[in-house]
C-alpha positions in Angstrom: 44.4 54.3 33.2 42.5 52.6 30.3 42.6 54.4 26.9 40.3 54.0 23.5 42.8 54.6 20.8 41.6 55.4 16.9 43.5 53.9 14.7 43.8 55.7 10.9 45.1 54.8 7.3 45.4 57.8 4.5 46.6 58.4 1.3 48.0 55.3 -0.8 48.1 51.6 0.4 51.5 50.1 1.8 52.8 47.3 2.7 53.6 47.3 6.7 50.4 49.2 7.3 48.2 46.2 8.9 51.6 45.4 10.9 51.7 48.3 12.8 48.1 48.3 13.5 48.8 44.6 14.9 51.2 45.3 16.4 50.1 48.5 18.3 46.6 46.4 19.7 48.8 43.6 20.4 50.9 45.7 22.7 48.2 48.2 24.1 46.0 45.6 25.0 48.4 43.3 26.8 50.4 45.7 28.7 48.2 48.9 29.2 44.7 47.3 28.6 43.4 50.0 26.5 40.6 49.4 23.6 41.4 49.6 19.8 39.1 50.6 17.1 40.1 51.0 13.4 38.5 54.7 12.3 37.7 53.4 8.5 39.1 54.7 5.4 41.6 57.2 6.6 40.4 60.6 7.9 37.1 60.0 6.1 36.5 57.6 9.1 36.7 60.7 10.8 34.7 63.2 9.0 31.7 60.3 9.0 32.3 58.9 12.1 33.0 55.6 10.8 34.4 53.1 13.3 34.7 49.4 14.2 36.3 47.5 16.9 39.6 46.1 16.7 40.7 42.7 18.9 43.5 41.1 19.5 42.2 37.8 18.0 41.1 39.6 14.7 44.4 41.3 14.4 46.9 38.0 15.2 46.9 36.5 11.0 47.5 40.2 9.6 51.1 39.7 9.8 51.2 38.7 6.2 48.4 41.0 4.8 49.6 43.8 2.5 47.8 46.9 2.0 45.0 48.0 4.6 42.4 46.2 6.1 40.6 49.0 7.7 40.5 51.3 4.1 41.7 54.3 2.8 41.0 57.0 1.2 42.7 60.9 0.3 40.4 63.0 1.9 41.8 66.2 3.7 39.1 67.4 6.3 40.2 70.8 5.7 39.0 71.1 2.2 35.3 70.5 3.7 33.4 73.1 5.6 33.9 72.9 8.9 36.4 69.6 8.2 38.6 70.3 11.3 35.5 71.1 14.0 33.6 68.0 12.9 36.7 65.8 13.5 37.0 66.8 17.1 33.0 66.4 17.4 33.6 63.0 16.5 36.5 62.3 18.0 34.6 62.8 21.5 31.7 60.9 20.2 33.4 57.7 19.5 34.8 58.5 23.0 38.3 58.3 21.9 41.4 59.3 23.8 43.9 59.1 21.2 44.7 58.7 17.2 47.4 56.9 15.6 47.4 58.3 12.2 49.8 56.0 9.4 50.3 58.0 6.7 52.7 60.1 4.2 52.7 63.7 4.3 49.6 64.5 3.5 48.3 62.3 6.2 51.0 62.9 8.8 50.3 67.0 7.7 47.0 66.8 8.5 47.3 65.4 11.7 49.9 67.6 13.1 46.7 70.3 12.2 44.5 68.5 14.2 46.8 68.5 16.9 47.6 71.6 16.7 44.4 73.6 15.9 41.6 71.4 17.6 44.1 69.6 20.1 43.5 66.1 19.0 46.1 63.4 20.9 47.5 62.6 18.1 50.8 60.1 17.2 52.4 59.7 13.2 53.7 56.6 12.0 55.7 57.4 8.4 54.3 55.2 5.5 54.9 55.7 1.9 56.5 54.1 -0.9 58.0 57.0 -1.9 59.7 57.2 1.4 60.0 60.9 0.7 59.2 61.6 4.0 61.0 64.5 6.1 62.5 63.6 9.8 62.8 59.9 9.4 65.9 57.8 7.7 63.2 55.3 5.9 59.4 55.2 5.8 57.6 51.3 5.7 56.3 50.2 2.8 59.5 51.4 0.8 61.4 48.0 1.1 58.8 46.2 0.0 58.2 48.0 -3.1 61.9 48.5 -4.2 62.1 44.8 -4.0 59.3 44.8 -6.2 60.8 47.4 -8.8 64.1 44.9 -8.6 62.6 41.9 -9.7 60.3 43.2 -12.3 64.2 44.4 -14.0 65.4 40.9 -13.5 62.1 39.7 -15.5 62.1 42.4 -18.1 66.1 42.0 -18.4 65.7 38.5 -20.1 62.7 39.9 -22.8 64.8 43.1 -23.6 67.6 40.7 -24.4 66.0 38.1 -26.6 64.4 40.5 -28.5 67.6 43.1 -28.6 65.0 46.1 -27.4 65.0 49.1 -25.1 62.8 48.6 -22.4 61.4 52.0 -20.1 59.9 51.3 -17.0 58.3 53.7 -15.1 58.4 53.6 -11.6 56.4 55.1 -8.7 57.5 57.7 -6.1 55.7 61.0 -7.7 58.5 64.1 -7.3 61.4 62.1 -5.7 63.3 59.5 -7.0 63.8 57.2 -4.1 62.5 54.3 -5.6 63.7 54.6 -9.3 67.6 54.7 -7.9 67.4 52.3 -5.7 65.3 50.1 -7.5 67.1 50.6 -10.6 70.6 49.9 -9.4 69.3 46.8 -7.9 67.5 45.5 -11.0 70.8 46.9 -13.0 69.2 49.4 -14.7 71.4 51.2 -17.6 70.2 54.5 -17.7 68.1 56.4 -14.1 66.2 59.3 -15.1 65.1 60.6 -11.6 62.9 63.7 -11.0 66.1 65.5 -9.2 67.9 66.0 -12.6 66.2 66.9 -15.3 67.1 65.3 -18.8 67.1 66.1 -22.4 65.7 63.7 -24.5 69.0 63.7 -27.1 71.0 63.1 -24.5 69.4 60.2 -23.7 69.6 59.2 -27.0 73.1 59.7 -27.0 73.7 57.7 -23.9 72.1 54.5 -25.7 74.0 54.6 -28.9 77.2 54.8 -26.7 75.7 51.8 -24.8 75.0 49.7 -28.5 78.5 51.3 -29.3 80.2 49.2 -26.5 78.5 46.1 -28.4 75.3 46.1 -25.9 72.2 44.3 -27.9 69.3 45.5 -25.4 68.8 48.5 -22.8 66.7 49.0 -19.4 65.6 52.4 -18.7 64.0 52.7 -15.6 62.0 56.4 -15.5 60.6 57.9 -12.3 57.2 59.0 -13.0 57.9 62.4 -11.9 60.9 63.2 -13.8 60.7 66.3 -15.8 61.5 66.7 -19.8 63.9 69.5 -20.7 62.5 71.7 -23.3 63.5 74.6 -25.0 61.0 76.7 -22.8 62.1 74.7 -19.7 61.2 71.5 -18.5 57.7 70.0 -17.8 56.5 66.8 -16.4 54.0 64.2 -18.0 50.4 63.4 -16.2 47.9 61.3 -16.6 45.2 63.7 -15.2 45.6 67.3 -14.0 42.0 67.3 -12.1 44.0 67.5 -8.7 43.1 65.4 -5.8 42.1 67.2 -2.0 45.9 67.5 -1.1 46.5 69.2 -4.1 47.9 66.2 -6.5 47.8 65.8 -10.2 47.9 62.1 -11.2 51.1 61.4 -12.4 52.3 58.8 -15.1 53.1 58.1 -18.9 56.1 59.3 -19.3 57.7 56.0 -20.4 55.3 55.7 -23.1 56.5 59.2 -24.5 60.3 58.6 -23.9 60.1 54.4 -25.7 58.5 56.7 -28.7 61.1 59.1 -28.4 64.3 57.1 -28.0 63.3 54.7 -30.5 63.1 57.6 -33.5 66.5 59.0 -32.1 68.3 55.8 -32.0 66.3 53.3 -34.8 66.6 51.4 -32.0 63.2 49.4 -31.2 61.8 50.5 -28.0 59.0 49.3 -25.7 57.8 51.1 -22.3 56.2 49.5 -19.2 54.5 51.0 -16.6 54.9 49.0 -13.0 52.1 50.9 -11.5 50.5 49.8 -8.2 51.9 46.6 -8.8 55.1 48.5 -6.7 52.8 48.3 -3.4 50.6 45.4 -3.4 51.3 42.4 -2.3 52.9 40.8 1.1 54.8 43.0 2.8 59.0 42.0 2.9 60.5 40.9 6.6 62.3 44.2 6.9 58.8 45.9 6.8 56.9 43.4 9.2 59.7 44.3 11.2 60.1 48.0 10.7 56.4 47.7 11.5 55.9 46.1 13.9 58.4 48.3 16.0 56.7 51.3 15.2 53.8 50.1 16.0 54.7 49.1 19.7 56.9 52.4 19.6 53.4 54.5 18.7 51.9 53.0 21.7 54.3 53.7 24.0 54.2 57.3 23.2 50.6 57.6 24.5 51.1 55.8 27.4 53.2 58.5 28.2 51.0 61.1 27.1 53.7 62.3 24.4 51.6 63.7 21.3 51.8 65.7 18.2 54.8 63.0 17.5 55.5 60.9 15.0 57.7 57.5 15.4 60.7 57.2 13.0 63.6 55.3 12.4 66.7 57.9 13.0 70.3 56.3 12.9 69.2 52.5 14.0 66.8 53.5 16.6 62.8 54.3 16.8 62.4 57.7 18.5 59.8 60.3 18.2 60.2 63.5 16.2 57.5 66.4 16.0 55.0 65.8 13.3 55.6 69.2 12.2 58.6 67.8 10.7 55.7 65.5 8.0 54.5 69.3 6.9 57.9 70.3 6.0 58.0 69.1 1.8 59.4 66.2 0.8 62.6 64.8 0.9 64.3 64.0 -2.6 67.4 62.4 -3.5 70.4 63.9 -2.6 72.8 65.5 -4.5 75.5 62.6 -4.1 73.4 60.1 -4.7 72.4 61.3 -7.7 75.9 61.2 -8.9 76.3 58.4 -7.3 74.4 56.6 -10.0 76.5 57.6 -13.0 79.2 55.5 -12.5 76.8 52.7 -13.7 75.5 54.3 -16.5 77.0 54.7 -20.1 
């Protein structure tokens, strides 16, 4: 039986998004014959009814493509009147059958409420950089971007050491550290600050006169965005805006700024801060990802063929297998304990 499929991008751009779209029309329309159309910028598509057509011949070059070609946006239909009604009005007016939502939690959360509340056929696919994603071993996008992280340290590495400087760089992934570890280690960072452990700023300090101790001329610090200050009173993070967004978000980000200032009039030792910012997701997605994605995106498809919703496609121990998207409402998932130890053998 023939099937009209929505196909949905929320929150944040990342790379392996257009894959699994390709790769889910590509599949759906050669074995099962059903029609694709790309529901435009996320579930604001949705909300307004907003929908194109999506071919097979239009979807063939976007193997390369990073971010999204059919828009985004960080609208939750439950923070507008009526939100979750007009989503199923317009789900039967575009005569859909079936959405595949790609998305982080917020995303992946709303469409389990969908499902669940106005019993819209609904399959998850787990994108984010942050891959702080509960029920999956690694979300797309995250390879990508942590190879991005590593080569900006091996660039920065020969600056820091001409000019004998600290360098902080301040890396994406909001309240885990996911990408600052592994992106740090990679790009040899000497010091990970990471939101899971909080950190005084003298003992910091400290670390970096140890380091200049053992006759090092420069420093890398590489500083998750979300890490949190220790203070006398407690411990606080830095933002760059606390308007928060429909899921709840403030913006996060300066906290390299703060700790080059900080570092530098603890240790006389010059300091200088760079922020990587959304230069982490742009850009071509890595062959992992095209391939992560693009057997997710076959794997989305086969779930409705078998009528299997309220799912979403993960990687778990090797394999693609579908978990309850419940599981994308559940938090986030942050660094583990051992790993966070794990990165103190390479630091000072």
């Amino acid at each position: 039986m023939s099937k009209k499929i929505g196909i949905l991008t929320g929150g944040g751009d990342a790379p392996g998004l257009n894959q699994v779209i390709r790769a889910a029309v590509f599949y759906g329309v050669k074995n099962f014959g059903y029609e694709f159309v790309a529901i435009e910028d996320g579930w604001k598509g949705l909300l307004e009814g907003k929908s194109r057509p999506l071919t097979v011949d239009e979807v063939r070059d976007w193997i390369y493509e990073g971010g999204t070609l059919i828009g985004s946006s960080r609208t939750n239909p439950f923070k507008h009147e009526d939100g979750g009604k007009i989503c199923r009005e317009n789900f039967e007016k575009m005569g859909l059958d079936a959405i595949i939502a790609l998305g982080g939690e917020d995303t992946l959360g709303v469409a389990y409420k969908l499902y669940k509340e106005y019993e819209i056929p609904t399959v998850g696919a787990p994108k984010t950089i942050d891959n702080d994603l509960p029920g999956t071993d690694q979300c797309f996008g995250f390879d990508t971007a942590i190879n991005r992280v590593m080569e900006a340290f091996d660039r920065l590495r020969t600056t820091a050491r001409s000019h004998h400087r600290i360098l902080v760089v301040e890396v994406m992934g909001r309240h885990a550290g996911w990408m600052t570890l592994v992106g740090g280690i990679a790009g040899g960072a000497d010091i990970i600050l990471l939101p899971e452990e909080p950190f005084d700023l003298d003992g910091v300090a400290e670390q970096l006169k140890k380091l200049r101790e053992q006759g090092r001329q420069y420093a890398l610090v590489a500083v998750s965005e979300g890490a949190k200050l220790k203070f006398a009173e407690g411990m606080d993070i830095i933002t760059q805006d606390a308007e928060l967004d429909e899921f709840g978000h403030v913006r996060l980000g300066g906290i390299a700024k703060v700790l080059a200032k900080e570092l530098q009039k603890r240790t006389d030792w010059e300091a200088r801060h760079v922020v990587l910012g959304h230069l982490q997701r742009g850009g071509a997605p890595t062959a992992f990802d095209r391939w992560f994605a693009t057997q997710l995106g076959v794997a989305a498809v086969e779930q409705i063929a078998k009528d299997n919703y309220g799912v979403m496609v993960v990687l778990k121990e090797g394999k693609i297998v579908p978990v309850s998207l419940e599981e994308a409402a559940k938090g986030i998932r942050t660094v583990p304990e051992e790993l966070v130890e794990f990165k103190k053998i390479f630091e000072p």
